[in-house]
Backbone bond lengths (Angstrom), bond angles and torsions (degrees), N, CA, C in turn:
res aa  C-N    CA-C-N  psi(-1)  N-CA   C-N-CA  omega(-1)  CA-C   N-CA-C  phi
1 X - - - 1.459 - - 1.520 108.95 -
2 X 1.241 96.89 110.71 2.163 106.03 178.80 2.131 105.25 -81.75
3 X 0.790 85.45 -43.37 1.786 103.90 -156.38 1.452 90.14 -107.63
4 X 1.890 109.84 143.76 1.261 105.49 -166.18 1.542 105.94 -103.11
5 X 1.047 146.00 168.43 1.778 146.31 -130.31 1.829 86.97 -129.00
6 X 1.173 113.68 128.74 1.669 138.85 174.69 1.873 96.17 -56.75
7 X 1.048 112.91 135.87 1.307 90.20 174.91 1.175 135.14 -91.50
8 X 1.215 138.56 39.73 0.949 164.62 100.17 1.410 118.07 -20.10
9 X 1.575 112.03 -71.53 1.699 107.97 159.66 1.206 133.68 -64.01
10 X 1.374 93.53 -14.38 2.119 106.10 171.60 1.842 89.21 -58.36
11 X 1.404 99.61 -68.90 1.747 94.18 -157.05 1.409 115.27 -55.22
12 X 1.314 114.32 -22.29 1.639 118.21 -174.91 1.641 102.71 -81.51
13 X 1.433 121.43 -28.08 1.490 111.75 168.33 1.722 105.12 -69.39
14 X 1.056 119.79 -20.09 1.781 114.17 -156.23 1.618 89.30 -93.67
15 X 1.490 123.97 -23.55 1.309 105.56 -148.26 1.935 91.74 -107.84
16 X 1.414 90.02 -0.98 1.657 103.98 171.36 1.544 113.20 -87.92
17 X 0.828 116.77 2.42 1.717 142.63 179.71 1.548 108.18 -78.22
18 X 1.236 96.68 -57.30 1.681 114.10 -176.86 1.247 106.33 -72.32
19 X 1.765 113.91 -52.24 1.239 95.43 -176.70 1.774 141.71 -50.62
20 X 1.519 92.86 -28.60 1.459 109.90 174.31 1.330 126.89 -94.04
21 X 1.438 123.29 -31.31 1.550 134.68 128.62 1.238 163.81 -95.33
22 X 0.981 104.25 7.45 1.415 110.39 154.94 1.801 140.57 -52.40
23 X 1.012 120.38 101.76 1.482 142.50 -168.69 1.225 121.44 -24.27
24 X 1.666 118.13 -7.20 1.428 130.92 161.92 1.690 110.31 -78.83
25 X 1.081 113.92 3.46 1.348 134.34 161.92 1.881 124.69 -80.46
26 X 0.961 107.15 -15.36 1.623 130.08 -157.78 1.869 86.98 -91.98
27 X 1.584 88.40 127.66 2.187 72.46 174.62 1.511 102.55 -95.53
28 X 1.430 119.33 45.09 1.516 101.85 160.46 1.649 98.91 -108.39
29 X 1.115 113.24 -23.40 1.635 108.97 174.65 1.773 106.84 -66.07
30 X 1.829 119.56 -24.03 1.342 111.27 -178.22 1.408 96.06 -73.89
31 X 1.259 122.26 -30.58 1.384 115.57 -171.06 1.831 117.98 -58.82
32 X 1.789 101.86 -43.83 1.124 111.07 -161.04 1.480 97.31 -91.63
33 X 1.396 133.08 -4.00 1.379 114.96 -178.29 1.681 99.69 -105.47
34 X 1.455 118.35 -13.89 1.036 114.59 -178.70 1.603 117.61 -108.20
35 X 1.676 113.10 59.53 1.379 131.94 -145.06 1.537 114.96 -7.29
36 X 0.803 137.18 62.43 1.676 145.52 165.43 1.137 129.55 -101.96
37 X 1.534 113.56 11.40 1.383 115.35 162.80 1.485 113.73 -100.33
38 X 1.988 118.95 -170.94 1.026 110.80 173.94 1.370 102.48 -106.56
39 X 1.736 88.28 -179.23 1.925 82.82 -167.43 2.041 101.86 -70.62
40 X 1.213 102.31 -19.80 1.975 116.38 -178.47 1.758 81.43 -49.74
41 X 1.506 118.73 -71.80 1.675 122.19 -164.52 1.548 107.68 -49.12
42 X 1.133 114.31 -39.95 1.567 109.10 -159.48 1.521 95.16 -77.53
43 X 1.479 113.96 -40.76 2.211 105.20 168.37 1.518 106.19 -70.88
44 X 1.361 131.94 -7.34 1.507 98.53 175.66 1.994 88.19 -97.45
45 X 0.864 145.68 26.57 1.601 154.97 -173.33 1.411 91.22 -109.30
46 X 1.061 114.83 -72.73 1.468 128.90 -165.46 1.746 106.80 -66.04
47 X 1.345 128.86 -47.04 0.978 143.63 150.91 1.951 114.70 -21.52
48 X 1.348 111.85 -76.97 1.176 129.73 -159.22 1.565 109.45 -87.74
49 X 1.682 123.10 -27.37 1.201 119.87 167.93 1.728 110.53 -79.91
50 X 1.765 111.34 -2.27 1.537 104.71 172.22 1.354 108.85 -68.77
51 X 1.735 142.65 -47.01 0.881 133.39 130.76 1.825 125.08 35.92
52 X 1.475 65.44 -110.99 2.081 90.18 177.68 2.042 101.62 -57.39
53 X 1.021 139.73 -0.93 1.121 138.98 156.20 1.388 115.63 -102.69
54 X 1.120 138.81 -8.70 1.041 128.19 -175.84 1.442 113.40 -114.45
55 X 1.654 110.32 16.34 1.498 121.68 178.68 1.687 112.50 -136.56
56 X 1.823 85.33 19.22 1.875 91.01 -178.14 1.623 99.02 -93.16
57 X 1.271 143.44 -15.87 1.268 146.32 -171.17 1.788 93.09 -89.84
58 X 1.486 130.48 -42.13 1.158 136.73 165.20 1.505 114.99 -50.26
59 X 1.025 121.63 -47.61 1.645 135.47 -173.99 1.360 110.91 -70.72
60 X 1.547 114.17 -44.32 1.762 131.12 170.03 1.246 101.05 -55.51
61 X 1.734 137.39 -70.82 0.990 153.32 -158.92 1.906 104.72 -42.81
62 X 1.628 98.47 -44.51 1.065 102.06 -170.35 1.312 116.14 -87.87
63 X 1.442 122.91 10.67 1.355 122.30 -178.13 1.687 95.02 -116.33
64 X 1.230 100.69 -34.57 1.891 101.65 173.24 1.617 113.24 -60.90
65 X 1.324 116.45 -12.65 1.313 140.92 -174.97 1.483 101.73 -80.86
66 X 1.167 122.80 -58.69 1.478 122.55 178.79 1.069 119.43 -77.51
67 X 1.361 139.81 -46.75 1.655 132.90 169.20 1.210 137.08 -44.72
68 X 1.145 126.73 108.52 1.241 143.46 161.39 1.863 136.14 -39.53
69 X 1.688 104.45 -23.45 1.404 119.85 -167.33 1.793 94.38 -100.36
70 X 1.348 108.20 115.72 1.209 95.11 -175.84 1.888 95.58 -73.07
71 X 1.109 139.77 -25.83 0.919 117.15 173.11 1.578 140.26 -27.21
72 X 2.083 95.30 -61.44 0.762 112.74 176.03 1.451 125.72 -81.54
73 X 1.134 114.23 -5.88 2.271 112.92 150.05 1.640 113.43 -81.31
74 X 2.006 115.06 -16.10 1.614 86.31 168.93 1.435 108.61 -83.96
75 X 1.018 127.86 8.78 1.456 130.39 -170.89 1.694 100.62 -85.16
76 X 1.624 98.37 -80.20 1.533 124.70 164.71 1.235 117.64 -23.52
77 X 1.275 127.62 -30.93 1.784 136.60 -148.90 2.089 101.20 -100.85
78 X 1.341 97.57 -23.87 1.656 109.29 174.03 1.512 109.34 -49.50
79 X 1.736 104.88 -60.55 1.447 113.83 -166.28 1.774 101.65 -58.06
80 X 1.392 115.53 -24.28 1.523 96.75 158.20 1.203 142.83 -60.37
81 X 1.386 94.41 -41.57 1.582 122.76 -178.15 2.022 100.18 -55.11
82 X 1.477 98.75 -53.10 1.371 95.99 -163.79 1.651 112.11 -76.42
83 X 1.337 118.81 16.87 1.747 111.22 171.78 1.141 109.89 -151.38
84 X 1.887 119.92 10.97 1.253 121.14 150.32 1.368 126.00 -94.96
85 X 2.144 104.32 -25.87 1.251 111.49 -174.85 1.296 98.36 93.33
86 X 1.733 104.31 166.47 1.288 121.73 173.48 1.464 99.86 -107.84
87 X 1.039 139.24 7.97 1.265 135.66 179.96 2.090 121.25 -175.00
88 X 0.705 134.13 116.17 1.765 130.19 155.99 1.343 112.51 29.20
89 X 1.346 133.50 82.67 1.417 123.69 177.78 1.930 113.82 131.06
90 X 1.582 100.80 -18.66 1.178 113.33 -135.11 1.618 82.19 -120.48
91 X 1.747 100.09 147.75 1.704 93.12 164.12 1.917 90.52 115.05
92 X 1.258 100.52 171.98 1.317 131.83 -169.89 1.551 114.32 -64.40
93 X 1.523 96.35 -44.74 1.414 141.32 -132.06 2.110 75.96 -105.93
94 X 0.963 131.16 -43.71 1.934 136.94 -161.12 1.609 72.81 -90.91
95 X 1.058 132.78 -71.32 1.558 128.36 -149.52 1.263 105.20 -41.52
96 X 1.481 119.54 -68.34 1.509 137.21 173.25 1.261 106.30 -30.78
97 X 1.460 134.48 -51.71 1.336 128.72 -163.01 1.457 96.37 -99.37
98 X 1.364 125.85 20.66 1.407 119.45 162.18 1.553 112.56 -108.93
99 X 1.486 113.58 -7.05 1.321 145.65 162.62 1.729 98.00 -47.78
100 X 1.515 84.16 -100.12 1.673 103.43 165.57 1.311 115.27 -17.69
101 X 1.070 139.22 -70.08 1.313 158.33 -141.04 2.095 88.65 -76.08
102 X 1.445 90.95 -63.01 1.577 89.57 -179.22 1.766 122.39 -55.54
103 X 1.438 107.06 -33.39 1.306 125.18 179.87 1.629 106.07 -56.10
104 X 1.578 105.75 -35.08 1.330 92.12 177.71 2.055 105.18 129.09
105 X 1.239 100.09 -8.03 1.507 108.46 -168.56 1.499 121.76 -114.80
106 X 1.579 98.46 124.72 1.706 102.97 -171.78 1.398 121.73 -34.56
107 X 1.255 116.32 122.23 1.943 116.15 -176.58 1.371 85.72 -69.81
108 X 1.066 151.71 -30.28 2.105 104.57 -159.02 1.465 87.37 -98.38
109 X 1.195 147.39 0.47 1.750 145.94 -179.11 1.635 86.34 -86.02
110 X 1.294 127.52 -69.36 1.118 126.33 -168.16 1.951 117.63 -49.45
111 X 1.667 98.54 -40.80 1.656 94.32 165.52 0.963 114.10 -85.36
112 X 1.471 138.69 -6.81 1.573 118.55 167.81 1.376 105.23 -68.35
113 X 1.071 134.78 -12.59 1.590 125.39 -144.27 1.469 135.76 44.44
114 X 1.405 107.19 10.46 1.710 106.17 -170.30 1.650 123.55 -55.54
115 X 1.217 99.13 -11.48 1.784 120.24 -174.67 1.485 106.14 -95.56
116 X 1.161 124.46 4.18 1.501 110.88 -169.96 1.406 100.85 -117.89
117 X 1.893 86.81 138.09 1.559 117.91 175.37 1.767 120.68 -3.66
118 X 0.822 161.25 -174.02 1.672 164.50 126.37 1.399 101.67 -75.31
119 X 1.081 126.37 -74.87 1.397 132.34 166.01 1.526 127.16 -27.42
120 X 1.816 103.72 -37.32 1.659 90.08 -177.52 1.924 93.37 -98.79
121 X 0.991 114.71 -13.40 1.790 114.21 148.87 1.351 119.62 -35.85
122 X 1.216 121.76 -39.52 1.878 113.71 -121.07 1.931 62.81 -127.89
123 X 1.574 122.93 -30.59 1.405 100.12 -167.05 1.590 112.13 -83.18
124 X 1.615 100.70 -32.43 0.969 120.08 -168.24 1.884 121.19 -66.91
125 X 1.822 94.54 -41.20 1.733 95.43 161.44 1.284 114.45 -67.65
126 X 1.758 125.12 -20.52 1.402 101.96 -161.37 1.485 91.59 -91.71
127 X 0.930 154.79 -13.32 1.565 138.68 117.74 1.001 128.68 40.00
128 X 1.812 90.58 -104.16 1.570 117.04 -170.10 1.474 102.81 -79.43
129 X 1.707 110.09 5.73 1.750 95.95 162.39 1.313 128.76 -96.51
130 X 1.757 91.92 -28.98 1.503 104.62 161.32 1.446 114.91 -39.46
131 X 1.194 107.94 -65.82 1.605 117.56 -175.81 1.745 125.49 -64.82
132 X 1.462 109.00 -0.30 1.331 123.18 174.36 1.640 124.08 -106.87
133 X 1.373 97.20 -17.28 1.783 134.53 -174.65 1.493 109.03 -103.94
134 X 0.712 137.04 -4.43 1.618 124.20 -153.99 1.442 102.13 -142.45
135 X 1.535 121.63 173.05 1.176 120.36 -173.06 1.576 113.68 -60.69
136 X 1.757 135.17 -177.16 0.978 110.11 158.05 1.762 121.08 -76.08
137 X 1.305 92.85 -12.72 1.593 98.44 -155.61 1.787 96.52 -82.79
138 X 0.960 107.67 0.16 1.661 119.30 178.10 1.421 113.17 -98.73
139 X 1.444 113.68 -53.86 1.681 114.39 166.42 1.874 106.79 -57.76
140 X 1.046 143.40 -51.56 1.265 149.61 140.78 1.560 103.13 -4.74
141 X 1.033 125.41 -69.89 1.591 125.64 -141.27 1.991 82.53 -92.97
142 X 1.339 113.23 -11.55 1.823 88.62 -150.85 1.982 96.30 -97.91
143 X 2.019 89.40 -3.03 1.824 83.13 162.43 1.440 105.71 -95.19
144 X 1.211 119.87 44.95 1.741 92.48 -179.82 1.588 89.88 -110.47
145 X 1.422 121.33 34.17 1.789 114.53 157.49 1.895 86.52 -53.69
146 X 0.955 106.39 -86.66 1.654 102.36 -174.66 1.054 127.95 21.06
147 X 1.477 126.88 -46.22 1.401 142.35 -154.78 1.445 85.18 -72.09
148 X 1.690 136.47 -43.51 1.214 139.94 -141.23 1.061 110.51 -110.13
149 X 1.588 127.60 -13.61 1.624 127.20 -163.79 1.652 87.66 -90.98
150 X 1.219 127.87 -89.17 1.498 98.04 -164.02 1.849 126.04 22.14
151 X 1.438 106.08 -82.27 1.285 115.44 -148.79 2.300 100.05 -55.27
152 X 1.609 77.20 -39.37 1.878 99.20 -170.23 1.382 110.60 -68.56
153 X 1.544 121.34 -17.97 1.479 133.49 168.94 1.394 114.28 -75.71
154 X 1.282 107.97 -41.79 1.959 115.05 -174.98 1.588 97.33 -79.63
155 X 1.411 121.04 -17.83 1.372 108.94 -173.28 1.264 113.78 -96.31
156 X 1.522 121.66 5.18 1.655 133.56 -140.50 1.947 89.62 -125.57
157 X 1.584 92.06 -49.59 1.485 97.47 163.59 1.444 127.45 -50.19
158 X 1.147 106.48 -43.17 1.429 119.15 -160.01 1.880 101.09 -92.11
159 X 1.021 105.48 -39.60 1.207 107.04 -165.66 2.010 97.43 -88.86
160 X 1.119 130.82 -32.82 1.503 120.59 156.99 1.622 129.98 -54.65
161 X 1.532 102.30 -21.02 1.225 102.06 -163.78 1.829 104.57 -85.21
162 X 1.409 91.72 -33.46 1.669 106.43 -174.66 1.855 99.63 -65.05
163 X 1.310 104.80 -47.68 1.692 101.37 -153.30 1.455 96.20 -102.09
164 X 1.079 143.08 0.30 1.629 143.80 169.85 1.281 101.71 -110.72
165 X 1.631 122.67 116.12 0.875 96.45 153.68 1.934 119.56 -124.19
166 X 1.578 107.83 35.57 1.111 126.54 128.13 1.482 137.93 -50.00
167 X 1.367 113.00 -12.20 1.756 111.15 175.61 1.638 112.54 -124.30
168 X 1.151 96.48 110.37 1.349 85.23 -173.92 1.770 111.06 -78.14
169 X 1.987 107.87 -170.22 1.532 89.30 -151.13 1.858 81.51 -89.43
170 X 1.216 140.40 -35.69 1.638 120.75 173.46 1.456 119.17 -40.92
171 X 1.107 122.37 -12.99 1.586 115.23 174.73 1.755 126.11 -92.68
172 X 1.300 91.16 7.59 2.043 117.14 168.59 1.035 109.31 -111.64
173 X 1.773 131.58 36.31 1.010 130.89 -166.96 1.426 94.25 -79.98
174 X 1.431 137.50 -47.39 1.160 158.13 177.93 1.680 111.09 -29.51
175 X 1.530 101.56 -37.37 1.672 105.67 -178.35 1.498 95.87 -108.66
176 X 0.934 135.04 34.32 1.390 123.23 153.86 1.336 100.62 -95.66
177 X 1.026 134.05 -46.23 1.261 140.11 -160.18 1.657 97.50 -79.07
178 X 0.867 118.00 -61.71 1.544 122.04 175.79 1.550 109.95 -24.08
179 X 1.303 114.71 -45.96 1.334 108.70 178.91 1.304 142.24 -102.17
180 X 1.711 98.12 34.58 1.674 103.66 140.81 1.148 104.33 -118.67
181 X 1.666 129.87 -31.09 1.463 133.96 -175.17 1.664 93.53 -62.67
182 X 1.219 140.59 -31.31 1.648 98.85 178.29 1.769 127.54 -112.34
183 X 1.650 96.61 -1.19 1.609 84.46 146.11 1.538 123.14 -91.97
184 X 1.323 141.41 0.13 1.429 136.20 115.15 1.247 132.33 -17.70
185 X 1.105 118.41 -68.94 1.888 125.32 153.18 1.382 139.31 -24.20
186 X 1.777 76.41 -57.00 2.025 95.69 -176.37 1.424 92.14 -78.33
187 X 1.181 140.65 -45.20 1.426 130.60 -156.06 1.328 98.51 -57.90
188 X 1.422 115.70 -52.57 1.739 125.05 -160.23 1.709 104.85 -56.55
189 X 1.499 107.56 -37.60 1.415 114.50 -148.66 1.598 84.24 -95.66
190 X 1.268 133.30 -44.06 1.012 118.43 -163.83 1.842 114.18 -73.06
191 X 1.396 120.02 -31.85 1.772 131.22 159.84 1.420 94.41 -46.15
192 X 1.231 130.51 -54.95 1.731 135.13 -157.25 1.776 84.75 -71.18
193 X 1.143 143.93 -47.62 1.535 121.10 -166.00 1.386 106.94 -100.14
194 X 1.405 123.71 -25.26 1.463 107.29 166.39 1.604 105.25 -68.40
195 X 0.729 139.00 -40.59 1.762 145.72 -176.09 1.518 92.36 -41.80
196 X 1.734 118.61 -78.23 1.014 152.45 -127.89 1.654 102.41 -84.93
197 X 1.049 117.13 -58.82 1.223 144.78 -177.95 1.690 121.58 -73.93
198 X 1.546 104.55 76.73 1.466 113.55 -134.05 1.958 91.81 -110.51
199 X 1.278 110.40 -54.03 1.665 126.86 177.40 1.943 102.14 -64.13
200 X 0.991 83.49 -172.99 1.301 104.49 -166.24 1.649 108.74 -86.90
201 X 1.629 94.72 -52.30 1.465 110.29 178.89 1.534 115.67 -55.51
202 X 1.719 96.62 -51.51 1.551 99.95 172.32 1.684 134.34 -49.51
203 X 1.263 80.25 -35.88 1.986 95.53 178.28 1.432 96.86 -64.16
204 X 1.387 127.57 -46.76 1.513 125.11 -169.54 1.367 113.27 -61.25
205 X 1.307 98.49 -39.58 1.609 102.85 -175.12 1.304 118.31 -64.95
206 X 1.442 103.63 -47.97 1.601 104.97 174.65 1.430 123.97 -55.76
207 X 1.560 108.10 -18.77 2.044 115.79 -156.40 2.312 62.81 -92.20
208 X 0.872 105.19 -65.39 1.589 103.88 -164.02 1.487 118.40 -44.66
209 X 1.426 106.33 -10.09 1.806 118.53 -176.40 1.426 89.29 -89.49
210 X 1.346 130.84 -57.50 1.247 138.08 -148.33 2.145 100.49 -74.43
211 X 1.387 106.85 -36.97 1.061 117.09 178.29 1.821 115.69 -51.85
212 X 1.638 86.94 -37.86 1.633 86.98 -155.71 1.817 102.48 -85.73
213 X 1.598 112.32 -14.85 1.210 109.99 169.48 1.365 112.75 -64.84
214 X 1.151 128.83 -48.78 1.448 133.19 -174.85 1.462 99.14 -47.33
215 X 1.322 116.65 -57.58 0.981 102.46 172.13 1.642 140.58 -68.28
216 X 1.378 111.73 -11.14 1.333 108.22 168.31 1.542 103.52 -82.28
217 X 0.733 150.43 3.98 1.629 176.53 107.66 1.637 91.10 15.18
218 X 1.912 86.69 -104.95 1.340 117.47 -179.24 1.355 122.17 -36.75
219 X 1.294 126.85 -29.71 1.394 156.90 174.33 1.468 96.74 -31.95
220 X 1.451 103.37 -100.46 1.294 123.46 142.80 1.207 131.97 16.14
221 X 1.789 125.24 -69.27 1.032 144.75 -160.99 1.666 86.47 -89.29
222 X 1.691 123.29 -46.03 1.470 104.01 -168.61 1.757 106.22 -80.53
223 X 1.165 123.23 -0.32 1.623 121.18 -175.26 1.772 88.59 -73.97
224 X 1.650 105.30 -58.56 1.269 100.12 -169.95 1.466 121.77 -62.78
225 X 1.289 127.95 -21.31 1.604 146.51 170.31 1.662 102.33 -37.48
226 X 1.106 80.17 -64.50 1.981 108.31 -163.72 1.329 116.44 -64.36
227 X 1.628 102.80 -34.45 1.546 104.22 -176.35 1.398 126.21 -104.85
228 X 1.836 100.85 -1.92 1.741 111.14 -175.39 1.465 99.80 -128.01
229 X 1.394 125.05 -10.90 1.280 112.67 -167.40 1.801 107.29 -122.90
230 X 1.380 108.01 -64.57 1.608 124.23 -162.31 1.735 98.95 -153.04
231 X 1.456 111.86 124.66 1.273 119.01 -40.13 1.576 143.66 -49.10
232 X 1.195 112.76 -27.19 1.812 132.65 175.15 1.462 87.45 99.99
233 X 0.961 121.35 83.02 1.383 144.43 157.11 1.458 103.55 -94.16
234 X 1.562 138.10 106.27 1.153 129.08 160.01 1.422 117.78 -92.98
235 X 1.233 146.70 117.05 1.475 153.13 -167.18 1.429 97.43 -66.11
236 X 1.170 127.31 138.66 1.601 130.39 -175.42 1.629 97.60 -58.66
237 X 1.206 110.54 141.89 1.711 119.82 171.31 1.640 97.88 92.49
238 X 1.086 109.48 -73.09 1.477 90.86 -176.90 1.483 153.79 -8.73
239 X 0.915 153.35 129.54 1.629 148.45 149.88 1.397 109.37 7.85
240 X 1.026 129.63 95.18 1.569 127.62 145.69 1.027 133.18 -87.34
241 X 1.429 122.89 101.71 1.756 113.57 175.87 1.488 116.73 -55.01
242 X 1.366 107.67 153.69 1.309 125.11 179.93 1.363 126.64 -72.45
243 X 1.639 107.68 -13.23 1.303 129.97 -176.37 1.715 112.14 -110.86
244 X 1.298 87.26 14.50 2.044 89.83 -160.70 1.502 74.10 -74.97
């Protein structure tokens, strides 16, 4: 890229990102939205994406850490609020483990994490380092998966409720909420990198921030592929379903 992109074409490169990677792409999500797993798969799912939720208030922290605009940390400082809660019970972060809980799997095993993947570990810290390491305008751009979950949440709902009928519908309390809290999110974050993201280099960086989340995404989705489905490779220590 010589010449720097209108922003307008910034967002149409970023939102062309998703289209081609984004993790609703992964056929273990066709599997799991199109009830074809077992109920053992759907707790090591539920299991291993607690994880990657329980290090998104960690990941915020560290971007509320670098900004300078107090504006932009009372803005920023919500997405804590909404998966830590304002109180014991409450938050993003309680829903999920009421998930769990319904799925069938001990809550304090499930918050230790001792059952989860290496891989969705190893994707999930390099993450929250990305986002502790890198510019701000790069940690910024690498939450705008957001822009894309909506559609993959209403389909995740819909499609668990039909083919599980191990989960009942109070235990998706977690994605109801999700879907105003993250086109809220994306809007904020996405003004902050068209704004922000002014040079040429910068625009790259950000389409290259946004890239590498997808891929810590997919990451994820292939640890769990490999170890619950094809081949069923379980990594010693890990989560074993009861039904494997």
């Amino acid at each position: 890229m010589t010449d720097a992109l209108t922003p307008e074409a910034l967002e149409a490169a970023l939102r062309a990102v998703g289209e081609q990677r984004y993790h609703d792409r992964h056929p273990f999500h066709a599997l799991l939205h199109g009830g074809r797993l077992s109920r053992g798969q759907v707790q090591a799912w539920a299991l291993n994406r607690f994880y990657y939720q329980s290090r998104i208030p960690i990941k915020d922290a560290a971007i509320l850490s670098r900004a300078d605009d107090p504006e932009f940390r009372r803005v920023w400082r919500q997405r804590i609020l909404d998966h830590d809660g304002e109180q014991e019970g409450d938050g993003g972060i309680a829903r999920w483990l009421r998930l769990t809980d319904a799925l069938g799997l001990d809550r304090a095993y499930v918050a230790s994490t001792a059952g989860v993947l290496p891989a969705t570990r190893f994707a999930v810290d390099a993450y929250v380092r990305f986002v502790r390491e890198r510019s701000l305008l790069e940690a910024v751009a690498s939450s705008l998966t957001e822009l894309f979950s909506p559609a993959i949440i209403s389909n995740r709902v819909a499609g668990m409720l039909q083919g599980y009928s191990f989960v009942p519908r109070e235990a998706l309390a977690y994605f109801d909420k999700r879907l105003s809290q993250a086109p809220r999110d994306a809007d904020f974050a996405l003004d902050y990198v068209k704004r922000e993201a002014r040079r040429p280099d910068q625009q790259q960086a950000a389409i290259a921030a946004l890239t590498f989340k997808c891929d810590v995404l997919w990451a994820q989705l292939d640890a769990l592929y490999h170890a619950y489905v094809t081949p069923g490779h379980v990594p010693p220590g890990a989560f074993v379903p009861e039904d494997a």
